[in-house]
C-alpha positions as CSV (number, residue, x, y, z in Angstrom):
1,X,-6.6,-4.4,-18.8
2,X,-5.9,-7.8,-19.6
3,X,-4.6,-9.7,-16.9
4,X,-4.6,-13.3,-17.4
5,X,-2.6,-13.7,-20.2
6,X,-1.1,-16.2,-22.4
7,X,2.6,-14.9,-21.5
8,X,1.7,-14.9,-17.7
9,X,0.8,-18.8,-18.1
10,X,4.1,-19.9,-19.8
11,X,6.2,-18.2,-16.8
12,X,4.0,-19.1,-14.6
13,X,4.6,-22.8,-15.9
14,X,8.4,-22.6,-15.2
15,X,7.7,-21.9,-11.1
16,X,9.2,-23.8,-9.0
17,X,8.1,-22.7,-5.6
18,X,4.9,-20.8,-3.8
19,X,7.6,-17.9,-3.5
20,X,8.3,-18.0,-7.7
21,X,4.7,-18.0,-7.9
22,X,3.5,-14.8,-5.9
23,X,7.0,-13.1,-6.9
24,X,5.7,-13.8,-10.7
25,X,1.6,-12.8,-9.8
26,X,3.4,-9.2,-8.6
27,X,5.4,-8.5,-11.2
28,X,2.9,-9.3,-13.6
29,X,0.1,-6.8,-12.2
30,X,3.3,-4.2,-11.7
31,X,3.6,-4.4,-15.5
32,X,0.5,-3.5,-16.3
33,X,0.5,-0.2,-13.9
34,X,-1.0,-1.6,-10.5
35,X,0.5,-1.4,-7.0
36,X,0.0,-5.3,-5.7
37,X,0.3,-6.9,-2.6
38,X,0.2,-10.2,-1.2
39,X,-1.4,-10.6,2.2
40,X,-0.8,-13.9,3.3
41,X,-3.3,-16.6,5.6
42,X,-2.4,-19.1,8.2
43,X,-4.4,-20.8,10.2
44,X,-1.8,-21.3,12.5
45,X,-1.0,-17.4,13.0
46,X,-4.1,-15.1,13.6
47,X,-2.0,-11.9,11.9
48,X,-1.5,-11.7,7.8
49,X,1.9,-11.5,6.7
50,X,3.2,-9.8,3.8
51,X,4.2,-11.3,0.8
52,X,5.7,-9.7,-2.4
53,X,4.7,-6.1,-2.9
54,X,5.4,-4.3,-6.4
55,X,4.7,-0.6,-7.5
56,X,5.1,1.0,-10.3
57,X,6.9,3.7,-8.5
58,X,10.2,3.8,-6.7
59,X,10.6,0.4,-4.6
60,X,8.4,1.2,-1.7
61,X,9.7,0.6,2.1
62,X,8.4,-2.0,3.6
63,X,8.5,-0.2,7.1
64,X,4.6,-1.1,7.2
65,X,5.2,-4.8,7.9
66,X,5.7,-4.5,11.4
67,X,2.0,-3.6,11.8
68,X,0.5,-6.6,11.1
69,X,-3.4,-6.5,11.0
70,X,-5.7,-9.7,11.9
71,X,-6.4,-11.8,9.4
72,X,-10.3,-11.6,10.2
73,X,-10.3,-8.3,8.3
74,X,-10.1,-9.8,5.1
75,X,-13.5,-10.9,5.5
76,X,-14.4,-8.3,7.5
77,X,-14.0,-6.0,4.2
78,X,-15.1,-8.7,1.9
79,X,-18.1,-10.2,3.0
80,X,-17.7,-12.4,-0.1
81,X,-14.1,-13.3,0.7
82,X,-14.7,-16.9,1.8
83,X,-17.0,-17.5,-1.8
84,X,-13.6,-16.5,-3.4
85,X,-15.2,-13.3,-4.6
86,X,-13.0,-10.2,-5.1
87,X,-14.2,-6.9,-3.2
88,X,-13.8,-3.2,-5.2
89,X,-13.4,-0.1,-3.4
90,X,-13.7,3.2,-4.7
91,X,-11.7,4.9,-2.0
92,X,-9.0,2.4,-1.0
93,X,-7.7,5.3,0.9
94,X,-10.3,5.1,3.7
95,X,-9.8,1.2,3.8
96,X,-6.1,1.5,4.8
97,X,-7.1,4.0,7.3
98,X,-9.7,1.6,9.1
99,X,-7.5,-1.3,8.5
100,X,-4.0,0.3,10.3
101,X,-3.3,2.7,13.0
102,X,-2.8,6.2,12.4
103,X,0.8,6.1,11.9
104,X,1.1,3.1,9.6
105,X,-1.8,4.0,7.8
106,X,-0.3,7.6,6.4
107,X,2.7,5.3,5.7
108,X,0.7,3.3,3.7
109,X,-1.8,5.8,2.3
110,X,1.5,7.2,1.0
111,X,3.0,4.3,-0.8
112,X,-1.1,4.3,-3.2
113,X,-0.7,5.5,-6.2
114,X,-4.4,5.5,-6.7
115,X,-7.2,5.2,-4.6
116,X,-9.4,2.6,-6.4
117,X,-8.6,-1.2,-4.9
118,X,-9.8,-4.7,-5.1
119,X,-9.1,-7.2,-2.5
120,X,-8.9,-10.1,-4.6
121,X,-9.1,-13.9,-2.2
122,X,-6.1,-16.1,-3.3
123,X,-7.5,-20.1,-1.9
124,X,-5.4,-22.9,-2.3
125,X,-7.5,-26.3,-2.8
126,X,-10.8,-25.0,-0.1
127,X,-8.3,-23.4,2.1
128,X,-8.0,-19.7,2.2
129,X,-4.0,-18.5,1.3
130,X,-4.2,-15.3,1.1
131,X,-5.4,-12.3,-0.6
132,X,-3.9,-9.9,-3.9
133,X,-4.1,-6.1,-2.9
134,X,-4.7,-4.1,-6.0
135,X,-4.4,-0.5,-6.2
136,X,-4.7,1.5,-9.5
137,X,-6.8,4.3,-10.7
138,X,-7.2,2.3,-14.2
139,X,-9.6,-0.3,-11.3
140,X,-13.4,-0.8,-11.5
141,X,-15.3,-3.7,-10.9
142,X,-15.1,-5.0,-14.3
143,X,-11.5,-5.5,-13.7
144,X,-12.0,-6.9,-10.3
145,X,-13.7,-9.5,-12.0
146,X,-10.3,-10.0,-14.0
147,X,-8.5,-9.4,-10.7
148,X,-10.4,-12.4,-9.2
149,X,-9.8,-14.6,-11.8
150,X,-6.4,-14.0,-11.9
151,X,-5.6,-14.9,-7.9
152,X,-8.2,-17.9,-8.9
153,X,-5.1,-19.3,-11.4
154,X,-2.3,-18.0,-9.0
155,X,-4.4,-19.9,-5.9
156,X,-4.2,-23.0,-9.1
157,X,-1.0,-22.7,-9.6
158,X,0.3,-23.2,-5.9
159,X,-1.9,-25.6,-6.0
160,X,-0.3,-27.9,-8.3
161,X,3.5,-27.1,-6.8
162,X,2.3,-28.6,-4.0
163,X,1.0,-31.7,-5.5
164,X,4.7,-31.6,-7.9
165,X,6.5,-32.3,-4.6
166,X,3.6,-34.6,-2.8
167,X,4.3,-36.8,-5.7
168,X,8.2,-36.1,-6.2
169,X,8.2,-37.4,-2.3
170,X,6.2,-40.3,-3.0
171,X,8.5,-41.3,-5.7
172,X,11.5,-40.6,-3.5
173,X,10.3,-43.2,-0.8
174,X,8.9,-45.8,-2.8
175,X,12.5,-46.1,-4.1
């Protein structure tokens, strides 16, 4: 599955804000069959939030958000997660079931259409941002690797909206 493609770029180009940017990362990975999910870092909150989520199922509820899980456990499950490596489970299933309580977990567990996952690390300049959540039965680590490349250009892409406005600011107080 290719998933850094040409026609991703050119929309991704026309972002404007972080938002346009994870709203387009989702969609993208939707259309190509995979449930995504964007967990998102601060250093000023010790709990992920969510971000976007697309399936290619129903819209899923989002009931799930009030269990917010500790943003350690990204790491936790990804040992690599700091080197910006991506992390493939087989059974994506159990991972949701040591990640929430019982509860929220089924809820969860129910939304998978799979139960293959990568945890790919989304880092924006050295800072971690986040993480894509990737479920999909069409997942091994060879499309991890794709996976990790991809929230390597989304991470990019932020990136370089933030600089857009460093600079638009500059130009707004130097006149």
């Amino acid at each position: 599955q290719d998933v850094c493609t040409s026609d991703w770029l050119t929309g991704f180009s026309r972002c404007a804000t972080e938002t346009e940017v994870l709203e387009r990362a989702v969609d993208v990975l939707c259309e190509r069959g995979f449930t995504a999910t964007v967990l998102l870092w601060s250093d000023d909150d010790p709990l992920l939030r969510y971000g976007p989520t697309r399936t290619p199922k129903a819209t899923p509820s989002r009931d799930y958000e009030a269990a917010r899980v500790r943003r350690e456990i990204l790491v936790q499950l990804n040992p690599s997660f700091m080197e910006r490596r991506s992390a493939f489970f087989q059974d994506g299933l159990r991972v949701v079931r040591e990640v929430y309580p019982v509860p929220v977990a089924e809820q969860v567990a129910a939304l998978l259409p799979a139960t293959r996952m990568v945890q790919a690390p989304v880092f924006v300049g050295n800072a971690p941002y986040g993480a894509l959540v990737v479920t999909s039965d069409a997942l091994s680590p060879l499309v991890a690797t794709a996976l990790e490349l991809f929230a390597e250009l989304v991470g990019t892409a932020i990136e370089n909206i933030r600089l857009r406005a460093e600079r638009v600011e500059r130009e707004r107080l130097a006149a």
